[in-house]
Each structure stands twice: as C-alpha cells, then as structure tokens.
TORFIPA-248687 format. One record per residue (C-alpha): residue in three letters; x, y, z. Coordinates in pm, whole numbers, padded with zeros to 5 digits. Layout:
N
+-----+--------+--------+--------+
!   r !      x !      y !      z !
+-----+--------+--------+--------+
! ALA !      X !      Y !      Z !
...
+-----+--------+--------+--------+
end
This chain:
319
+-----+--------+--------+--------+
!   r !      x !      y !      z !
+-----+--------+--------+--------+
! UNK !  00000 !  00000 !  00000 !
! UNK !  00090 !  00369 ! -00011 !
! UNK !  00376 !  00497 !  00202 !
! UNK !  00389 !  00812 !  00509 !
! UNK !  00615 !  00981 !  00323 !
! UNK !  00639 !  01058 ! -00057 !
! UNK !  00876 !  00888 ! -00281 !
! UNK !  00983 !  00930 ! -00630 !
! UNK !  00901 !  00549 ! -00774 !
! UNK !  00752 !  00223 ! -00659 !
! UNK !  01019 ! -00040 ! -00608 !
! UNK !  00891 ! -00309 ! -00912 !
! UNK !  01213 ! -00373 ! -01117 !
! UNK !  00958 ! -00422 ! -01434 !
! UNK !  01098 ! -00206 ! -01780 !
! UNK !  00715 ! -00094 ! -01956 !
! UNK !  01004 ! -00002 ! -02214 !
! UNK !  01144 ! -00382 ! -02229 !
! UNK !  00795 ! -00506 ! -02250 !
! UNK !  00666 ! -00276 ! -02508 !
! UNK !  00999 ! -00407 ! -02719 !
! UNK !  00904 ! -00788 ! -02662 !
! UNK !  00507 ! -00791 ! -02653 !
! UNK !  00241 ! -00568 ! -02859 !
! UNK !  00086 ! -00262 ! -02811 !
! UNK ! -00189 ! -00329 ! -02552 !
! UNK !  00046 ! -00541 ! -02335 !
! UNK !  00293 ! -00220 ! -02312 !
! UNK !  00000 !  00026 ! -02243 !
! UNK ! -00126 ! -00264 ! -01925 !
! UNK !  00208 ! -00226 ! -01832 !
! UNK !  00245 !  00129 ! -01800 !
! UNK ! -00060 !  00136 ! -01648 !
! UNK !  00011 ! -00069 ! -01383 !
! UNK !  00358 !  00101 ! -01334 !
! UNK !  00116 !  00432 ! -01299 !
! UNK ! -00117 !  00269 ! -01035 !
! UNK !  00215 !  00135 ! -00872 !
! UNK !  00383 !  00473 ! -00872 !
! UNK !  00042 !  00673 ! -00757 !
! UNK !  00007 !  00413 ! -00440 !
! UNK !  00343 !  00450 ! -00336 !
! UNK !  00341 !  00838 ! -00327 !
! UNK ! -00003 !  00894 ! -00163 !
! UNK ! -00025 !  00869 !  00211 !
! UNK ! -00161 !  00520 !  00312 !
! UNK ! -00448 !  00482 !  00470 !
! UNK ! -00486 !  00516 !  00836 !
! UNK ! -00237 !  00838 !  00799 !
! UNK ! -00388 !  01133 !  00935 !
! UNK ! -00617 !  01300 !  00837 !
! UNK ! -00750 !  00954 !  00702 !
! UNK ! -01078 !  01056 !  00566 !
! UNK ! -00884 !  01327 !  00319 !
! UNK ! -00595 !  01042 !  00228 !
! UNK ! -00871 !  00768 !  00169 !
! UNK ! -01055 !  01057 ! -00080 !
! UNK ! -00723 !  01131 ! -00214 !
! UNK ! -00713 !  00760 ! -00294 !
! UNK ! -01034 !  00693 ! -00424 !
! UNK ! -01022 !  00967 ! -00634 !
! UNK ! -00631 !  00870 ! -00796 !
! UNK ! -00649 !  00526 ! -00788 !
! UNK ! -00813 !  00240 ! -01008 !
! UNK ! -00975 !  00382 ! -01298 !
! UNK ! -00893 !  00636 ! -01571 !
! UNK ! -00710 !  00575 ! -01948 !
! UNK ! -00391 !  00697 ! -01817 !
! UNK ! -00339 !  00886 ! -02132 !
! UNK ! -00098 !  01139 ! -02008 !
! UNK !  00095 !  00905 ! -01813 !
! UNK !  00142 !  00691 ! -02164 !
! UNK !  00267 !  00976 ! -02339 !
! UNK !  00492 !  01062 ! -02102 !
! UNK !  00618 !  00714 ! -02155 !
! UNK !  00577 !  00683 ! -02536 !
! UNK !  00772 !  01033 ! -02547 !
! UNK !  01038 !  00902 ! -02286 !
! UNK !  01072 !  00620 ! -02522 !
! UNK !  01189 !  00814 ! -02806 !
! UNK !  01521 !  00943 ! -02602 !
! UNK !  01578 !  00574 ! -02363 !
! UNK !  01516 !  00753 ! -02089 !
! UNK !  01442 !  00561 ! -01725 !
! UNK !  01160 !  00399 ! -01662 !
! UNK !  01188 !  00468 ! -01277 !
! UNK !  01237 !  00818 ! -01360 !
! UNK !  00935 !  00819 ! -01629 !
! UNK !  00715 !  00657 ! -01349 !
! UNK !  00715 !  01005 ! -01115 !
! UNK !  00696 !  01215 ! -01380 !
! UNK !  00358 !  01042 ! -01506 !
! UNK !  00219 !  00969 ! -01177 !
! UNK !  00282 !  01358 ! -01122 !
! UNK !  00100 !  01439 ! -01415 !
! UNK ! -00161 !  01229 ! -01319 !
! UNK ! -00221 !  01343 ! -00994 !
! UNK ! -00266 !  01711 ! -01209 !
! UNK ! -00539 !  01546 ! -01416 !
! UNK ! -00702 !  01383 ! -01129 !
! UNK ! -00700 !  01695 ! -00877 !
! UNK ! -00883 !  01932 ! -01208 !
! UNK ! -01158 !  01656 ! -01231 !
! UNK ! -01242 !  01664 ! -00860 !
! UNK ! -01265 !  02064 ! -00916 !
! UNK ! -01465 !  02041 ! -01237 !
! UNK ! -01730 !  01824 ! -01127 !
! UNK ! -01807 !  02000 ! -00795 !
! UNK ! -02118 !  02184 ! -00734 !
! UNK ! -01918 !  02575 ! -00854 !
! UNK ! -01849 !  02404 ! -01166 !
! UNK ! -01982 !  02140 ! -01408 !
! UNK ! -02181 !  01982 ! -01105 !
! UNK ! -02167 !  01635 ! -01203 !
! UNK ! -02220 !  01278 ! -01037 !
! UNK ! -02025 !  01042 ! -01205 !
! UNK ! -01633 !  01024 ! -01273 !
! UNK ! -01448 !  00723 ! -01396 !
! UNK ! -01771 !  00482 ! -01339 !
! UNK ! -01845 !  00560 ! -00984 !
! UNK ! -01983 !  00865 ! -00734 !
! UNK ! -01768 !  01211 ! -00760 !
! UNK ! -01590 !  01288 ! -00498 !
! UNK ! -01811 !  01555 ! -00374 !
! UNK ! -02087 !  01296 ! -00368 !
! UNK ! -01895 !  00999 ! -00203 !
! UNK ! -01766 !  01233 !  00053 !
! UNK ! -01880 !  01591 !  00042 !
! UNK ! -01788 !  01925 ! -00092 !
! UNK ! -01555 !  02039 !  00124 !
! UNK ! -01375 !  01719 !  00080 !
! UNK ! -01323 !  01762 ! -00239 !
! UNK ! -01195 !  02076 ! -00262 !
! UNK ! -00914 !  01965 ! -00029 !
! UNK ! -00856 !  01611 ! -00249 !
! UNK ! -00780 !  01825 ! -00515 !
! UNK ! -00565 !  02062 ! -00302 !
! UNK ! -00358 !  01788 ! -00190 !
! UNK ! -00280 !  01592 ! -00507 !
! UNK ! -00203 !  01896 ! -00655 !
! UNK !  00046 !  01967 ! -00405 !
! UNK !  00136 !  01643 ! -00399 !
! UNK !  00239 !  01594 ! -00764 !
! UNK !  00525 !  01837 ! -00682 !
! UNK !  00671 !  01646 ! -00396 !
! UNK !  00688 !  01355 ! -00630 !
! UNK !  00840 !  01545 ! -00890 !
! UNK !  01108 !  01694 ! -00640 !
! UNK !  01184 !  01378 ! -00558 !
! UNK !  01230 !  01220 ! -00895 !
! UNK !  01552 !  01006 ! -00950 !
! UNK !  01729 !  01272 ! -01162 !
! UNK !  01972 !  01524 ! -01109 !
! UNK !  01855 !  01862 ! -00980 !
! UNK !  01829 !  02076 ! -01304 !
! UNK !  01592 !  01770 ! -01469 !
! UNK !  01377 !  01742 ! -01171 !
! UNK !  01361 !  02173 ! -01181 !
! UNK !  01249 !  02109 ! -01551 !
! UNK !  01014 !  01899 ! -01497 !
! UNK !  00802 !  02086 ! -01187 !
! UNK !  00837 !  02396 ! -01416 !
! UNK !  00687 !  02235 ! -01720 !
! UNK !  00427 !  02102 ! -01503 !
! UNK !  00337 !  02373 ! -01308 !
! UNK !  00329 !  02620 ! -01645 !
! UNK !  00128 !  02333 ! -01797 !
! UNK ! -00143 !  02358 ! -01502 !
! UNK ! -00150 !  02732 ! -01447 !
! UNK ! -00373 !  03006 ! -01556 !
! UNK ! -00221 !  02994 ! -01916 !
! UNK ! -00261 !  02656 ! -01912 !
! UNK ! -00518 !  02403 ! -01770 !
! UNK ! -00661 !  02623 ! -01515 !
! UNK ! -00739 !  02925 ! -01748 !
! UNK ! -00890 !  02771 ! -02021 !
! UNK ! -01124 !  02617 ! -01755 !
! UNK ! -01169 !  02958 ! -01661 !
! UNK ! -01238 !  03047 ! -02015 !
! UNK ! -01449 !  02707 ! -02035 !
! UNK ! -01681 !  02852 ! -01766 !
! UNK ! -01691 !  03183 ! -01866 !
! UNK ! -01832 !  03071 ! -02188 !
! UNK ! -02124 !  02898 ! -02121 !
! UNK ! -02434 !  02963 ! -02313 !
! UNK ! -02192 !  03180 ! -02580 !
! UNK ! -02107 !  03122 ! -02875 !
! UNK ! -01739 !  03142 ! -02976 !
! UNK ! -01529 !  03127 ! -03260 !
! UNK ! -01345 !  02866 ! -03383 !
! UNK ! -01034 !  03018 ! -03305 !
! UNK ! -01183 !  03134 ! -02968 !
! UNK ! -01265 !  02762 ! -02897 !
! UNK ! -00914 !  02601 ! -02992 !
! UNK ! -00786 !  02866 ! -02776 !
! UNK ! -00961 !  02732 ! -02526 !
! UNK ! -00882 !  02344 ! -02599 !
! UNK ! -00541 !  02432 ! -02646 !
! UNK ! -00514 !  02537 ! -02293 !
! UNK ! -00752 !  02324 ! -02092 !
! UNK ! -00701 !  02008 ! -02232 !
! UNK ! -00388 !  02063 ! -02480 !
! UNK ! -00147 !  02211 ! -02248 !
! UNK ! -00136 !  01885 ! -02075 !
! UNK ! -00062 !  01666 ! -02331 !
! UNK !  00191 !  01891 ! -02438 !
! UNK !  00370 !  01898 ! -02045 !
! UNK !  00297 !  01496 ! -02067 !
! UNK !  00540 !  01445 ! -02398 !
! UNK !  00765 !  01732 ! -02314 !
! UNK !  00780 !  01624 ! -01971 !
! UNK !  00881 !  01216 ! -02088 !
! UNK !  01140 !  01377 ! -02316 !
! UNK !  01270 !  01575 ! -02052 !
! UNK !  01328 !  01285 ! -01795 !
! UNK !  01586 !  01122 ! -02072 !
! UNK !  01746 !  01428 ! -02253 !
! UNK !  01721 !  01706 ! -01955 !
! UNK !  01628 !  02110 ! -02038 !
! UNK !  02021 !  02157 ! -02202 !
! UNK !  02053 !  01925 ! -02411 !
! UNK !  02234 !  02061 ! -02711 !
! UNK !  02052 !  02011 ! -02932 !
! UNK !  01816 !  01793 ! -03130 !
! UNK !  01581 !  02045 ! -03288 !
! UNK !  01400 !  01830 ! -03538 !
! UNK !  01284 !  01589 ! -03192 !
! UNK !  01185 !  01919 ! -03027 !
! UNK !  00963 !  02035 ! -03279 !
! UNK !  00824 !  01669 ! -03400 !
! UNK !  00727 !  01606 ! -03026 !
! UNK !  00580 !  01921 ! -02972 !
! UNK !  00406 !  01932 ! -03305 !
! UNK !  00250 !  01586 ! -03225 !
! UNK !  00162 !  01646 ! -02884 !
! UNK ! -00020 !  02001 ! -02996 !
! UNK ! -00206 !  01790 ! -03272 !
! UNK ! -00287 !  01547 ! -03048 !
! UNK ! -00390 !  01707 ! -02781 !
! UNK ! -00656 !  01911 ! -02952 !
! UNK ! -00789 !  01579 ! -03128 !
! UNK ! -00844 !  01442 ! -02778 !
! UNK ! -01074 !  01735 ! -02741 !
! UNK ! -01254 !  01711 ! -03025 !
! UNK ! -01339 !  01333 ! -02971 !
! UNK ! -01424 !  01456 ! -02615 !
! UNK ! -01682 !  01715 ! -02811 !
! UNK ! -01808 !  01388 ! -03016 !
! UNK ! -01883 !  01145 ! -02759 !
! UNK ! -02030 !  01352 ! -02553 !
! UNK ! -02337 !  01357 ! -02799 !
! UNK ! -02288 !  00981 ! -02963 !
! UNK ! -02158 !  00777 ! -02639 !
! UNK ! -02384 !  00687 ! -02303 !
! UNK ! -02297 !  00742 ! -01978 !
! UNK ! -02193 !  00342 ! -01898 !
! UNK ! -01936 !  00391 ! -02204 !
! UNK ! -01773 !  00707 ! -02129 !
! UNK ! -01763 !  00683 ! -01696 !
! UNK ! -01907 !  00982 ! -01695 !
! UNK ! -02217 !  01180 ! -01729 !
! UNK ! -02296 !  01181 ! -02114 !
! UNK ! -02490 !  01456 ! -02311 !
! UNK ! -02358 !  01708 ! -02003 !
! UNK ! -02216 !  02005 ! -02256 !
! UNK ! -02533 !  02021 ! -02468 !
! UNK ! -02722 !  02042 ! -02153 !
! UNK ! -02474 !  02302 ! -01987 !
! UNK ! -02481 !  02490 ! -02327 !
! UNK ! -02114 !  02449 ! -02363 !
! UNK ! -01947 !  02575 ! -02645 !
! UNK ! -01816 !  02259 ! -02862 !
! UNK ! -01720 !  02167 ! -03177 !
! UNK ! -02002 !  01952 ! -03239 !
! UNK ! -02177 !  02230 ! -03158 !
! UNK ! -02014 !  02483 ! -03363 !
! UNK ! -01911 !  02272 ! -03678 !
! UNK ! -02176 !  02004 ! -03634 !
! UNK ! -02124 !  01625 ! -03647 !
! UNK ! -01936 !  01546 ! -03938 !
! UNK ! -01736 !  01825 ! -03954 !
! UNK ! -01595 !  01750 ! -03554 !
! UNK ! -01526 !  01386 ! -03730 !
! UNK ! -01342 !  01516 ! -04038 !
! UNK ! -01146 !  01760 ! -03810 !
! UNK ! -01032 !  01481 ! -03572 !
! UNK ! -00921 !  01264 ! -03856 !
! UNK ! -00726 !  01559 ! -03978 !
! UNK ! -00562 !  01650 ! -03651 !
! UNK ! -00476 !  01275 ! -03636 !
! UNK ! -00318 !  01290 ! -03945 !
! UNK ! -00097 !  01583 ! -03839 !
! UNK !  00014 !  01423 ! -03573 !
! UNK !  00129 !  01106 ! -03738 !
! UNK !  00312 !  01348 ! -04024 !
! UNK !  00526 !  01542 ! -03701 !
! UNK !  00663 !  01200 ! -03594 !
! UNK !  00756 !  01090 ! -03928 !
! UNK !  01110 !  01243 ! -03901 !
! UNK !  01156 !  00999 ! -03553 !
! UNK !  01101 !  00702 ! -03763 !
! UNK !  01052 !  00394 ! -03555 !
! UNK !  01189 !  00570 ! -03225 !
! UNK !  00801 !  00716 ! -03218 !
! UNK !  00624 !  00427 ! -03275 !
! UNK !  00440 !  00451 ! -02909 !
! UNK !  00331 !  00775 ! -02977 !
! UNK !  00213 !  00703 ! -03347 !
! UNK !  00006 !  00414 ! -03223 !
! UNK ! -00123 !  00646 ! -02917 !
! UNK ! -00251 !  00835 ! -03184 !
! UNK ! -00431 !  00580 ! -03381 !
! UNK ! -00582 !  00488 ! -03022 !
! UNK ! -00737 !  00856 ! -02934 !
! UNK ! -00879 !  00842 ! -03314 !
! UNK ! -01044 !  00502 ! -03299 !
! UNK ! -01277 !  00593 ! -03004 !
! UNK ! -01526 !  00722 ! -03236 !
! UNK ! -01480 !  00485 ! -03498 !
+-----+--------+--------+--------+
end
C-alpha cells in the first residue's frame, strides 16, 4: 500500500520499455498502467495516515480507474530518447495526480456539477464538498513532492516541476477552464474555442510528452531540434484531437461507455465543436488532426512508434 512519506518510484524492477519491445501494443499500455497505479500508491499517504478521511478521498479519487493517457505519453515520449523507466514513473504519476486533482474541481457543485467520474460517485458525492476541494488541493500539491523527488539530477527534476506547473496554471489548464466557464451559453469562434482546448485540455498533453522527453534528454541538451519540434508538433495535434473526440462522444456515447455523465455540454450549453461545426465536420477535423500528428513524428522514424500508435488509439474511439 501507499507509504507516510512521498517517494519518487515504486520499487517493481519491471521495464514498460522492455515489454513494449518484446510484446504488442496493448500489453505495453497494461504495463504502463500498472507502473502508474504502482507509482500513484506509493506516493499517496496510506491509509490510516492522518487526516484519514482526506488520504482515503485522495485515494479513491487517484487510484483504479482512468485511461492513463498522459501518463502513456509521457512514456511513449520518454521512449523516443531511452530515458528511465523509474524516472518516467514520477513524472507520469505527477502528471496524473494534475489530471485527477482538475476533475475533482470540475465536477463540484461551482463548476460542471456532475455525479459520475471514472464509473463511480464524484468525490463531492462519495464524501462531500468540502472534501473535495481539499482532495484536489492535496494531489495537486502532492504531484510536486513527487516530482522533487524524482531520480534525476537537480536541473531535470527543476524542468520537470516547471513544465508542469506552467502546464497547469492560468495559461494553461486552469485558465482555459476559466475560459471554459466563462463561456457557457456563448457562442465562440473557432479560433476562440481552440484557444480554449489548447489550454484546458492541450497544455497537458503537451507537459505529458515534453515532460517524458525531458526525464531522458534534460532542459540543455544541445541540441536535437528536429525531436523538439516533431514532439511538440505531435503532442499540440494530439492534444486538440483528444478534445474534439471529447466534443463527439459527448453527444454519440452513453454514460456506462464514457464513466461519466454523457450529453452534459449540450445540456450546460457548452461551447463545442459539435456544436459549432456540427457532427461530421468535428469527425473530419479529428481525422485531420490525427493525421498531423502522425506526419510530425515521421522524421523519428521507428523511435516514435508509441506515440504514433497512441494516436491511432485517441482516433479510434469514435470509430
């Protein structure tokens, strides 16, 4: 189970990087994600610590469900330069923690006000409001200590809380939630809405591949160029696909498929691409996004394989 204290990585001597060389696609991705759940347990308090009611939220709210795409790109992307598992393992359960503490936030009450996360009861209704609020204060807090603790030298580990904490800020995550909120019942433009997608839902994927390069090359490396711009090219690409599948299930999925409330931004009247471009349109757009981001890794070759096949898999949900 978890430990007191935070820790950088779980102790399993398992490579998801050896696996992913000997074994297909889907074993690699069970493998990361159990290196993910591995990493998350060991650096949240265990239960019994006190206060246990906030660590067993924490807990319930981080642990056993969720794609785990960020963590896998931070992976995939670590792939591409050999970097350490060990050291890709705090950087993705950091950047899960992120994810995790934003979707306790949204789906409180002051916010989207929704039920259902993952499957099961929000936090909020499995525990209560106030609860919640502090869940989300913690992991986010939390995330860092893992980070500063990562089993790199000093100027990586600096790197990496900076990327993250950019990546999560108001010109990141945070604002274009603010944006998101701010918008309801409006109707913006389509560069108004990427804008938006770009921030509350790109900026992340872009932290989660910049953040698994950064854990095998470190901020000074000399300089590869053409990776820099192919990862961040992909991970712009693909992080505003995401989105737009998002926008798409949300009006052709049900609630037992998705884990989550479905129909909820229609009925918010949240600005979406489905509901600016219409059906489609959202489709053709996400199969063109996909297509960028398979053309940005094509000067990696076979190092980007991961990430290419990532790709295919954020695509295929609505197909």
């Amino acid at each position: 189970m978890g430990q007191t204290f935070s820790a950088a990585t779980p102790s399993s001597p398992s490579s998801c990087q050896q696996t992913a060389q000997g074994d297909d696609f889907s074993n690699w991705m069970t493998a990361v994600r159990i290196r993910t759940e591995d990493a998350l347990d060991f650096n949240l308090a265990a239960p019994g610590v006190v206060p246990d009611r906030l660590h067993q939220a924490m807990r319930y709210a981080a642990l056993g469900g969720g794609k785990r795409i960020r963590p896998l790109l931070c992976h995939a992307a670590g792939a591409v330069v050999g970097a350490a598992p060990e050291a890709l393992d705090a950087a993705a359960a950091a950047l899960e923690m992120i994810h995790v503490y934003s979707l306790v936030h949204d789906d409180m009450p002051a916010m989207d006000n929704d039920v259902l996360r993952r499957g099961k009861p929000t936090v909020h209704v499995r525990y209560d409001e106030a609860t919640a609020m502090l869940v989300g204060d913690a992991l986010q807090s939390q995330a860092f200590a893992t980070l500063s603790d990562a089993p790199l030298p000093p100027q990586q580990r600096i790197a990496l809380v900076r990327e993250l904490a950019q990546a999560a800020g108001s010109l990141g995550m945070a604002g274009g939630q603010a944006i998101d909120l701010m918008s309801v019942g409006t109707r913006l433009s389509r560069i108004e809405l990427e804008q938006m997608h770009r921030m509350k839902t790109g900026a992340m994927f872009l932290a989660a591949v910049r953040m698994g390069a950064l854990c095998g090359i470190g901020p000074d490396h000399g300089g590869d160029r053409l990776l820099h711009k192919a990862l961040n090219d992909y991970a712009r690409a693909i992080g505003l696909a995401f989105q737009v599948v998002d926008d798409i299930l949300d009006v052709t999925s049900d609630a037992a498929t998705l884990g989550k409330t479905a129909g909820k931004d229609r009925q918010a009247g949240k600005p979406t691409y489905v509901s600016l471009l219409g059906l489609p349109a959202s489709r053709a757009l996400a199969q063109q996004l996909h297509d960028n981001s398979r053309a940005a890794l094509e000067p990696l070759g076979s190092r980007a394989g991961l990430l290419s096949q990532l790709a295919d898999l954020v695509i295929e949900r609505v197909y």
